[in-house]
N, C-alpha and C positions, 0 to 999 in steps of 0.2 A: 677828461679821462686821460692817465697817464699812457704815455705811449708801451707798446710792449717789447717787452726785451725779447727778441728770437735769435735762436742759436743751429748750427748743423751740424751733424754730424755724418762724414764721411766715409764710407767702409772700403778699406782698401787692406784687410788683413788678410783675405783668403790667397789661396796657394794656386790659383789660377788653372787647375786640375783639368776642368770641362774643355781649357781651351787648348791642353795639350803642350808639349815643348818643355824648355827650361826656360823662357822669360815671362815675366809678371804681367799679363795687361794694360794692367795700370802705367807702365811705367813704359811701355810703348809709345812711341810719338806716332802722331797725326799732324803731317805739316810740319813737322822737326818741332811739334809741343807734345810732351807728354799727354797721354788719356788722362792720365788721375789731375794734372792742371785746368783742362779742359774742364774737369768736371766741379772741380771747385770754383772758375772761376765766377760762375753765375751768382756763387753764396755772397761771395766777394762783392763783387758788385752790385749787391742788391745794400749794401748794406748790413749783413748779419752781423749783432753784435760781438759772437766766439763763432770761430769755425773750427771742429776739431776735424782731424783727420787721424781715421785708426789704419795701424800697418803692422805686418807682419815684425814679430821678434826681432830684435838684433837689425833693423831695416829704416829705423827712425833717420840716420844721417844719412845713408843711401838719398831717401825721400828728401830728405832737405834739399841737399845737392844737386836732387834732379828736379826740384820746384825752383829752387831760387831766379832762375833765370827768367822764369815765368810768372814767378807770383808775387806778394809780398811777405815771404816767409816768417817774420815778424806779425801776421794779421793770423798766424793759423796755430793752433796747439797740436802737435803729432804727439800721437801716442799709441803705444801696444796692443794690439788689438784682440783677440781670445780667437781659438780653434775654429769657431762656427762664428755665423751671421750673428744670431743673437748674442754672445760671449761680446762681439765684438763690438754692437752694438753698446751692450752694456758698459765695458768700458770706456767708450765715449760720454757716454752721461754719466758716470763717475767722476769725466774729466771736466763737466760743468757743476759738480758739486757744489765747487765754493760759492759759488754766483750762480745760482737755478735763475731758468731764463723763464719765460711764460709758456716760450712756444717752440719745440723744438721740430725742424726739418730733418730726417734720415735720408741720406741719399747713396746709392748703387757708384765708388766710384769707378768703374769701369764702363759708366755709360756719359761719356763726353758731352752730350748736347744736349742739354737741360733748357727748354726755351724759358726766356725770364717771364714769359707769361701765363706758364706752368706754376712755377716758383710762386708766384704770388696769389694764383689763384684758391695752391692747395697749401697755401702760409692763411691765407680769409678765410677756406673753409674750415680749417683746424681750429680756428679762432674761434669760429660761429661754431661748430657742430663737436669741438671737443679733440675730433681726428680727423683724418683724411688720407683715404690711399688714392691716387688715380689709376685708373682701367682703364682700358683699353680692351673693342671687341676682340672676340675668339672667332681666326679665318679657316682654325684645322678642325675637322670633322674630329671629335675629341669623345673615346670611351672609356667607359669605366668596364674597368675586365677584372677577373676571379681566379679563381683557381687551374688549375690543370686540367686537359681535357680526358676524359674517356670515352666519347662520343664514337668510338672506333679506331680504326687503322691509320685513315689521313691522320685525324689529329694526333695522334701516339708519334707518329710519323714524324711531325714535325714541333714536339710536345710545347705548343703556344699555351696562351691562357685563353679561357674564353672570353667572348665580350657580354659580356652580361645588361649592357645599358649603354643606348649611342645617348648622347647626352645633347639639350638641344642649344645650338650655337646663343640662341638669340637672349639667352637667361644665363652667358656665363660672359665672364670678363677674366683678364689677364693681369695683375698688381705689376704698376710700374713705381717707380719713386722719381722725387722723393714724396717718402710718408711723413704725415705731420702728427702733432699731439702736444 
């Protein structure tokens, strides 16, 4: 059986909004290493035959510059990454077009610590079962709420949504990456 071509794709094109400020995430060091190094080094090192890495517009030499000291910038393709998650996604697998791999890994780069024993387990199940997200349990008592309330005064008061459904911890899970396919 021929061995399988697997490829990653790294998303590092969003505007880092949730975390507030004017610097990138990604581009923050841990230990004087950038996050977005951190997070590829895992693909790196497993072996993945492309690694691409997507980044925001006009950001591609930025990235190079602040990987090189850390990676093998020669081992990774940067490229452009699109407005959203999926856009940018997208453009990564565009960026394996010429050479479609078997099995592609998507991975969060602003999440540094990828244990290589993650990597490979959700690189076999993708294999075996087609995809693979990993989860992780849910610790927040988590509801699903509706509309506005009229239920009276308090509520008017402090015009919440209601909770329409506590949802039960034990039947939900949280998507981490990377996802496979």
């Amino acid at each position: 059986m021929p061995q399988r071509r697997c490829a990653a794709v790294v998303t590092a094109a969003g505007a880092s909004a949730r975390m507030g400020g004017a610097a990138k995430k990604e581009f923050l060091a841990i230990g004087g290493v950038p996050v977005l190094a951190l997070a590829v080094r895992p693909f790196l090192s497993a072996g993945m035959d492309r690694v691409v890495v997507t980044l925001p517009a006009g950001r591609l030499a930025d990235a190079a510059a602040l990987l090189a000291p850390h990676l093998d910038i020669a081992a990774l393709t940067l490229v452009e990454g699109g407005d959203t998650r999926q856009e940018s996604v997208r453009c990564g697998l565009l960026a394996l077009a010429d050479a479609p791999p078997d099995l592609v890994l998507v991975h969060d780069g602003a999440r540094p610590w990828l244990a290589p024993d993650l990597l490979k387990r959700v690189a076999d199940a993708a294999a075996r079962f087609d995809a693979c997200v990993p989860v992780v349990e849910v610790t927040e008592a988590v509801k699903e709420i509706g509309g506005e309330s009229d239920a009276g005064p308090v509520a008017a008061a402090v015009s919440a949504p209601l909770v329409l459904r506590h949802l039960p911890r034990r039947l939900l899970r949280a998507a981490q990456t990377p996802q496979g396919f």
